[in-house]
Every structure is written in structure tokens, then in C-alpha cells.
N, C-alpha and C positions, 0 to 999 in steps of 0.2 A: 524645419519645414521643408527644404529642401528634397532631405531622405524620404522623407515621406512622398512627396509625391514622385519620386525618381522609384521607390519602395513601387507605389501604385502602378505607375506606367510599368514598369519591369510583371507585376502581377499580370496586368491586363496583355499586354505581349505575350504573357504562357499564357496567358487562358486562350485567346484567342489561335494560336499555333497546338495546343493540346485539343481544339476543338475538333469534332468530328465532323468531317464533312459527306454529303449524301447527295444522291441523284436521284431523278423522277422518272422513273418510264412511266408513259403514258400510251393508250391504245392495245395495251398486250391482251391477247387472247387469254381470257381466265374464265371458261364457262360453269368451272366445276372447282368444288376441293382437290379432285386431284391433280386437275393444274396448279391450283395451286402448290400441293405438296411437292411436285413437278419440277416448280420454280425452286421452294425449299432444298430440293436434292440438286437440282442443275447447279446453284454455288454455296454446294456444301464444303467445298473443297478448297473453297477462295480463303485461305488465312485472313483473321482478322474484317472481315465481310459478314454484316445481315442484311438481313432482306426480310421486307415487310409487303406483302401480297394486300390487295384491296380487290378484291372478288368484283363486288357493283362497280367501282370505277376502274376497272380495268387495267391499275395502274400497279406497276413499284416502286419501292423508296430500298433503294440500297445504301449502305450509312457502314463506312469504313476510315481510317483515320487517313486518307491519300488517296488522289485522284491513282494514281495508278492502280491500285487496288481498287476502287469502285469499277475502271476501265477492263479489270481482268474479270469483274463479276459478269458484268455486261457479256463480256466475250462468252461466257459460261449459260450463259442465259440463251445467245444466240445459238451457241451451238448444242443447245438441246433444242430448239425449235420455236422459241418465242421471239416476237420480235416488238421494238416501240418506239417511241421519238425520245428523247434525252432531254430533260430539262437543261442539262448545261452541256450548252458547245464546244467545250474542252473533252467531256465525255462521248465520243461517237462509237453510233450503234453503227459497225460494220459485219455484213453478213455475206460472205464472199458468197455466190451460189452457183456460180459456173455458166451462167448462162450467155451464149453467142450475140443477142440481140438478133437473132433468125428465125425466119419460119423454118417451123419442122410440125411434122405429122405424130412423133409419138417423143413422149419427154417422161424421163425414168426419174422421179423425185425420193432423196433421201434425208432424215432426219428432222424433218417435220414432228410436231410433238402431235399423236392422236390419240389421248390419253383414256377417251368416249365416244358414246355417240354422239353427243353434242359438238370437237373437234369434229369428228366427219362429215356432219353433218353443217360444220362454219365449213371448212373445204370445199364442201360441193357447192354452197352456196357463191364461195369464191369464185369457184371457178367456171360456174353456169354464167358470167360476169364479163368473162373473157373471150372477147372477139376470137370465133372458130373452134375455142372448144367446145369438142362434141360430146364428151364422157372422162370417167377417172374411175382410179381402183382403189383408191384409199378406204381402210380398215381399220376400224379400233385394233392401237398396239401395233400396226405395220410399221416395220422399220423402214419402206418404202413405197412407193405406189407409178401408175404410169398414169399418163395422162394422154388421152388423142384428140383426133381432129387436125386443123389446120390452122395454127397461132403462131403466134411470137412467142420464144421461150422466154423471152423476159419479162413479155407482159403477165406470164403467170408467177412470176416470183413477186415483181411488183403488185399484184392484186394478192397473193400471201402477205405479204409483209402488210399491205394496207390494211389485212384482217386481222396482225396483230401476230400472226406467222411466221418462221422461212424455214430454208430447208435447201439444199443444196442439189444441183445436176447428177443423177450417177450417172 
């Protein structure tokens, strides 16, 4: 009786250590298939990493065998241009963007994903949102865009990201 349950425990130890563990982005910009295929190709490259896109709920479930690995998918995610909140607080979505925390008159944005009209069309809506901007040049497929007026460069990163966005200072 003994083996047996020592048998059991010792199973339930691998299974639970062989289990796969997974995170939740929630809020990501996914207006379209091609975000999501976007998302698809952004951690194509992560070893051992999927990723499961949910279009209506905005969210993803990334599901790899180690938090490090989920952490590198994330990082892949952001630096193609989506951005979202983390179901689990060991996983942080960091999005360096460069931004001063200063007013400035014109701000050159790169790597944002604008995959459609629909992306350009969340963009401008962002960013008509943001105390002093006055206009923006973002294009479907732009690998960059400017932004003017008279704002906080950070408050447009952070009103990106709230839409599920980022993208970095050039």
C-alpha cells in the first residue's frame, strides 16, 4: 500500500511539473485576420511557444512549457506592435518606447502593427484622444508614421497601448 501511494504522488509530481503552462493577454488590438495572422507570425520563432488568437475578445492565450518561454513570446508580440495586460504577474508585458515624458510638437512613431484600415483607423481614433494632438500620418503597412500638435510624448504611447497597441520613439 505504501508503493502505491508513493507510486501516486511521484505520478501526480510529473504530471503536474510536465504540465504546460499559458498566459492571457487581454485588450490586444485584433480588428482583423490579419492581426491576427500577425500575431501568428510575431512568435513564430519563439521555440516551443503557441499562440491561440481570439478575434471578439481581443485576447491571447500563449501556452509553452516555462514561464520563460511564455516571457519571450510576449516580448515578440510586443515588438511587432501589439500590446495587452498579462493574466499572470510573473509574465510582464514590457514595451520600452522611448518616450521622454515631454511635450514635443512632432513625434516619429515606429513599429506599431498597421496591418489595415481598421489598425488606422484604431490609431487615429487613439490618438484624436490625446490632449494637443492635432493630426498623424499612419498608413496601412507603414513601418512608421509622425505625429503633431502639442502633447506629451507619453501620453501617446500610453493611449496606444490602452488600444491594445505600442510602438516605439524613432
Amino acid at each position: 500500500m505504501k508503493k502505491l501511494f508513493t507510486t501516486l504522488a511521484l505520478g501526480l509530481a510529473l504530471g503536474i511539473t510536465a504540465r504546460a503552462a499559458d498566459v492571457t493577454l487581454s485588450n490586444v488590438h485584433l480588428c482583423c485576420g490579419s492581426c491576427v495572422k500577425g500575431v501568428d507570425k510575431a512568435v513564430a520563432d519563439v521555440s516551443g511557444l503557441s499562440a491561440k488568437s481570439d478575434q471578439d475578445a481581443g485576447t491571447v492565450v500563449l501556452t509553452a512549457a516555462d514561464t520563460a518561454t511564455l516571457q519571450k513570446g510576449v516580448d515578440a508580440l510586443t515588438s511587432a506592435g501589439y500590446f495587452g495586460t498579462s493574466s499572470d504577474p510573473a509574465i510582464k508585458v514590457n514595451a520600452s518606447t522611448g518616450a521622454k515624458n515631454q511635450k514635443v510638437q512632432t513625434l516619429t512613431i515606429s513599429g506599431v502593427h498597421l496591418c489595415c484600415g481598421k489598425c488606422v483607423k484604431a490609431v487615429n481614433t487613439i490618438l484624436a484622444g490625446v490632449p494637443g494632438v492635432t493630426g498623424n500620418t499612419a498608413a496601412k503597412g507603414a513601418a512608421s508614421f509622425d505625429v503633431t500638435g502639442d502633447f506629451n510624448d507619453k501620453d501617446v504611447f500610453d493611449a496606444l497601448q490602452k488600444g491594445g497597441l505600442t510602438g516605439q520613439e524613432k
